[in-house]
C-alpha positions as CSV (number, residue, x, y, z in Angstrom):
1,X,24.5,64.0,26.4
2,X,24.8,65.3,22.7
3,X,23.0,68.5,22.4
4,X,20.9,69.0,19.2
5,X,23.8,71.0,17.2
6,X,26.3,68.1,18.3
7,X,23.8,65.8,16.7
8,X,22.7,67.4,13.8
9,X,26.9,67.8,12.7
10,X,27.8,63.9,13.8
11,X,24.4,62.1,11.7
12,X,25.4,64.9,8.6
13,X,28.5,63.5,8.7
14,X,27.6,59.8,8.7
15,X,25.2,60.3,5.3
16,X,26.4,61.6,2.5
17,X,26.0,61.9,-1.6
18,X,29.6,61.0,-2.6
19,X,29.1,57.2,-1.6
20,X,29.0,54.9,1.3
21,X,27.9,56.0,5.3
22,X,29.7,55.9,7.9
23,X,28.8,54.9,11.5
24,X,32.5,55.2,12.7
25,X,32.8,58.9,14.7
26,X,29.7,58.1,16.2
27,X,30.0,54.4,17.5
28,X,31.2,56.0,20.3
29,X,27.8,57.8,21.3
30,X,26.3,54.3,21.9
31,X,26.0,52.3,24.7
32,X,27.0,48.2,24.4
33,X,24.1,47.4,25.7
34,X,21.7,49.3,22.9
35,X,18.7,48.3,21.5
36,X,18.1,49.1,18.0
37,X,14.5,48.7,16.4
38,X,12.9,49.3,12.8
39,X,10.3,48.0,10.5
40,X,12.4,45.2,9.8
41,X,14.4,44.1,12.9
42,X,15.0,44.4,16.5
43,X,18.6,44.3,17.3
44,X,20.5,44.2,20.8
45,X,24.1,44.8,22.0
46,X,26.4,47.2,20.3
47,X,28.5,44.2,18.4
48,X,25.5,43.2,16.5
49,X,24.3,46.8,15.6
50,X,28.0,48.2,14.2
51,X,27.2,44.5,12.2
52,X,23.8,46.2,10.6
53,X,25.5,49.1,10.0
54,X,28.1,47.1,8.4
55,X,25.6,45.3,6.3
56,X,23.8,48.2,5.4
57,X,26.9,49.8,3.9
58,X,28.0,46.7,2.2
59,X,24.2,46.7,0.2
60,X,24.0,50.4,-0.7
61,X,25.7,51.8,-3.7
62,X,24.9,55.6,-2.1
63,X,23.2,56.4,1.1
64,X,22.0,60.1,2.1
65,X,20.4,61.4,5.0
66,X,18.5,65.1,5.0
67,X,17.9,65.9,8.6
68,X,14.1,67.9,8.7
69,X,14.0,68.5,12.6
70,X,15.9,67.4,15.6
71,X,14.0,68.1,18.6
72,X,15.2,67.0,22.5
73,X,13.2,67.3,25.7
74,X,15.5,65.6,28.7
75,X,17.2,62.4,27.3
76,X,14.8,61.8,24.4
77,X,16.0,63.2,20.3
78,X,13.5,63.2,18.0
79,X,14.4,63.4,14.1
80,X,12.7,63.7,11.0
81,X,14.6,62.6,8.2
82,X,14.0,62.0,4.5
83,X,16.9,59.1,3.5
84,X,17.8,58.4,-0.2
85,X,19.1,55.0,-1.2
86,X,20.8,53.6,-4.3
87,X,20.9,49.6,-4.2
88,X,22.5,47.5,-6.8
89,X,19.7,46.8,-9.3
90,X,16.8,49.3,-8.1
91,X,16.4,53.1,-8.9
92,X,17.3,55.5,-5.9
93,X,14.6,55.7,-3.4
94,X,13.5,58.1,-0.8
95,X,12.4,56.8,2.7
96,X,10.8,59.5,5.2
97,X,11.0,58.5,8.7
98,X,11.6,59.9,12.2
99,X,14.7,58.1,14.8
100,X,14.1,58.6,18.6
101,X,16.9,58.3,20.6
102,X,17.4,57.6,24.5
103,X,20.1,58.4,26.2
104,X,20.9,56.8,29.2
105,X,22.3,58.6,33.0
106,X,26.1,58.5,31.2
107,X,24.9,60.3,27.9
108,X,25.0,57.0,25.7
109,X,22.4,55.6,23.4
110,X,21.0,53.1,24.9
111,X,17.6,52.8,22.4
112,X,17.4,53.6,18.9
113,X,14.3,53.2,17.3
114,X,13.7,54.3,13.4
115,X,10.4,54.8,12.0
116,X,9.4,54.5,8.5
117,X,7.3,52.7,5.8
118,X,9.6,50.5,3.8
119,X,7.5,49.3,1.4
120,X,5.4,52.1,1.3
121,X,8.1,53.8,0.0
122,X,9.7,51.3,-2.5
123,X,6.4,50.4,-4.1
124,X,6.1,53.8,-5.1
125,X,9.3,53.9,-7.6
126,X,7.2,50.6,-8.8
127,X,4.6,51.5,-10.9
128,X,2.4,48.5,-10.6
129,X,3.2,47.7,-7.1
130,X,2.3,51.6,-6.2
131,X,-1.4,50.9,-7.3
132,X,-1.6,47.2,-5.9
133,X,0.2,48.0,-2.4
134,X,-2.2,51.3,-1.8
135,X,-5.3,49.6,-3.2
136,X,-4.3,46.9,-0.5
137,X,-3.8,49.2,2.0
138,X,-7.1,51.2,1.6
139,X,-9.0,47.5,1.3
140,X,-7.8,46.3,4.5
141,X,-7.0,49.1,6.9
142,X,-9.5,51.3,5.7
């Protein structure tokens, strides 16, 4: 199993400033039988999952990850993580989330899940949506 170090080198290396990510040096790390989860989708067997990342790389202009904390207690990592994006047509936007990973008896990922509040975080670039989407929130969920 990766120790926090190992980790914290690999996911720097997969974000960067100077253009696109790169999932490739740590494809390895994962099991084929992972299960990937986020806000939007739910995603299982390494084929489709190297296809996200795929996709992901294909939509963003500029993807970078700052790595706050990486924490491990047996075969769970916990990280904290403030990821900028740069689309096509939108101004660059920060998303601050947390990724747990599970490792499985052989040291592979086996279970991926990202946390973060997508549109949370895009509506406030958006001026109008900022006031709208909190107002919303506030209204509904208290």
């Amino acid at each position: 199993m990766l120790s926090v170090n190992e980790i914290k080198t690999l996911w720097s290396k997969t974000y960067n400033t100077n253009g696109k990510p790169d999932w490739s040096h740590i494809f390895s790390y994962y099991d084929q039988n992972i299960i990937f989860q986020d806000s939007i989708q739910k995603i299982e067997g390494f084929e489709n999952f190297e296809k996200m990342c795929n996709r992901l790389t294909k939509r963003t202009k500029s993807l970078d990850m700052n790595l706050l904390h990486v924490l491990k207690e047996d075969n769970v990592v916990l990280m904290e993580w403030i990821m900028t994006m740069k689309f096509r047509r939108s101004p660059t936007t920060p998303l601050y989330g947390a990724t747990r990973l599970t490792f499985n008896e052989e040291g592979k990922i086996i279970e991926q899940r990202d946390y973060y509040d997508l549109w949370g975080d895009i509506y406030n670039n958006v001026p109008v949506w900022k006031r709208i989407y909190r107002w919303f929130l506030r209204k509904v969920f208290g």
